[in-house]
C-alpha positions in Angstrom: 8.3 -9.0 -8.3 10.0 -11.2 -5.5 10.2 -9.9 -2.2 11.6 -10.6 1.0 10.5 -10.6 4.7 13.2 -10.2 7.0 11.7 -11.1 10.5 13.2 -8.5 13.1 11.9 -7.8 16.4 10.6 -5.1 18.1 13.1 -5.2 20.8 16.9 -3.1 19.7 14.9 -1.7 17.0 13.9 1.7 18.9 10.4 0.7 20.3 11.2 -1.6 22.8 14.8 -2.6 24.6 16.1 -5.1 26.4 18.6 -5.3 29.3 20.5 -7.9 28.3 22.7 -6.0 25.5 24.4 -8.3 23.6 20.3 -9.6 22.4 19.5 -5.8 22.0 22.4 -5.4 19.7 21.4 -8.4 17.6 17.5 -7.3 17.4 19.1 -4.1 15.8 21.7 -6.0 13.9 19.0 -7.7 11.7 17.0 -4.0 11.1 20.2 -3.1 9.5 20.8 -6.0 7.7 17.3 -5.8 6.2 18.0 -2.0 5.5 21.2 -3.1 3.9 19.8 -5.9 1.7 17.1 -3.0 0.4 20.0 -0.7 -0.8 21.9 -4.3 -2.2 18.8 -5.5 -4.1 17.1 -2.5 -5.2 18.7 -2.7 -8.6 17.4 -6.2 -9.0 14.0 -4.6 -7.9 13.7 -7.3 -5.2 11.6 -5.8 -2.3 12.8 -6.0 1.0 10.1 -5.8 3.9 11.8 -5.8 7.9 8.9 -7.1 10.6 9.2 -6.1 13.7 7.2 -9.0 15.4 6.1 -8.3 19.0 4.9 -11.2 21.5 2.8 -13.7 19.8 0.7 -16.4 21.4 4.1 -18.6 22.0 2.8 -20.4 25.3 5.3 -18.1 27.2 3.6 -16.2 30.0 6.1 -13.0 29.5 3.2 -10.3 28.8 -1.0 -10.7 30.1 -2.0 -9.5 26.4 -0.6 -11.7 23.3 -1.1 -11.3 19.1 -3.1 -14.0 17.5 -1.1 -15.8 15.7 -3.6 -15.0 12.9 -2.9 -11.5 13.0 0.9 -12.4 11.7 -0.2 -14.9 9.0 -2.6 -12.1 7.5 0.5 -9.5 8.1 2.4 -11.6 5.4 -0.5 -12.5 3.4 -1.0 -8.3 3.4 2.7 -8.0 2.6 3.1 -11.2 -0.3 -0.1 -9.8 -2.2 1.0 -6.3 -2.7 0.9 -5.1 -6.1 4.6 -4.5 -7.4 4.2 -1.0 -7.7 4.1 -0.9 -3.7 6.6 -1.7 -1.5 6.6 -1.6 2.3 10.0 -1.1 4.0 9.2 -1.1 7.8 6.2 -2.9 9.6 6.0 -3.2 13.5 3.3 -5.7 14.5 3.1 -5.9 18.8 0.2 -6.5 21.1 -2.0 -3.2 21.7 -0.8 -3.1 25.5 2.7 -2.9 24.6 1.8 0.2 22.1 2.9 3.8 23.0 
């Protein structure tokens, strides 16, 4: 079955938030569009998967403790080799510090 990965963030999506509002409202913008395109496609039995992606190891010194960017590759690998009688709606991959 085809699928899609909608990349989303973990900030606007109800985990973390922002205080700049118009980015929060974006962040949140593309959870519903990825919730949207579930509901569009689900009679084409195209899977839709949103990712909330936390800080990765970007080079930017915003947060002491970073994901591997190995962690993410083997978050899609996890996600592409599903069998199609799974699906998996929602995933939220951030550093352990930033996990509450």
């Amino acid at each position: 079955k085809p699928r899609i990965i909608n990349i989303c963030s973990t900030v606007g999506t109800g985990y973390r938030f922002s205080p700049n509002t118009l980015y929060t409202v974006l962040k949140g913008a593309l959870e519903a569009f990825g919730r949207s395109l579930r509901n569009d496609l689900n009679k084409d039995k195209i899977l839709i998967t949103n990712l909330h992606l936390g800080q990765f190891n970007d080079n930017s010194e915003v947060f002491s403790q970073k994901m591997p960017l190995s962690d993410i590759v083997k978050t899609f690998e996890l996600i592409i080799n599903l069998s199609n009688m799974t699906s998996l709606d929602n995933l939220c991959l951030t550093p352990s510090e930033l996990y509450y």
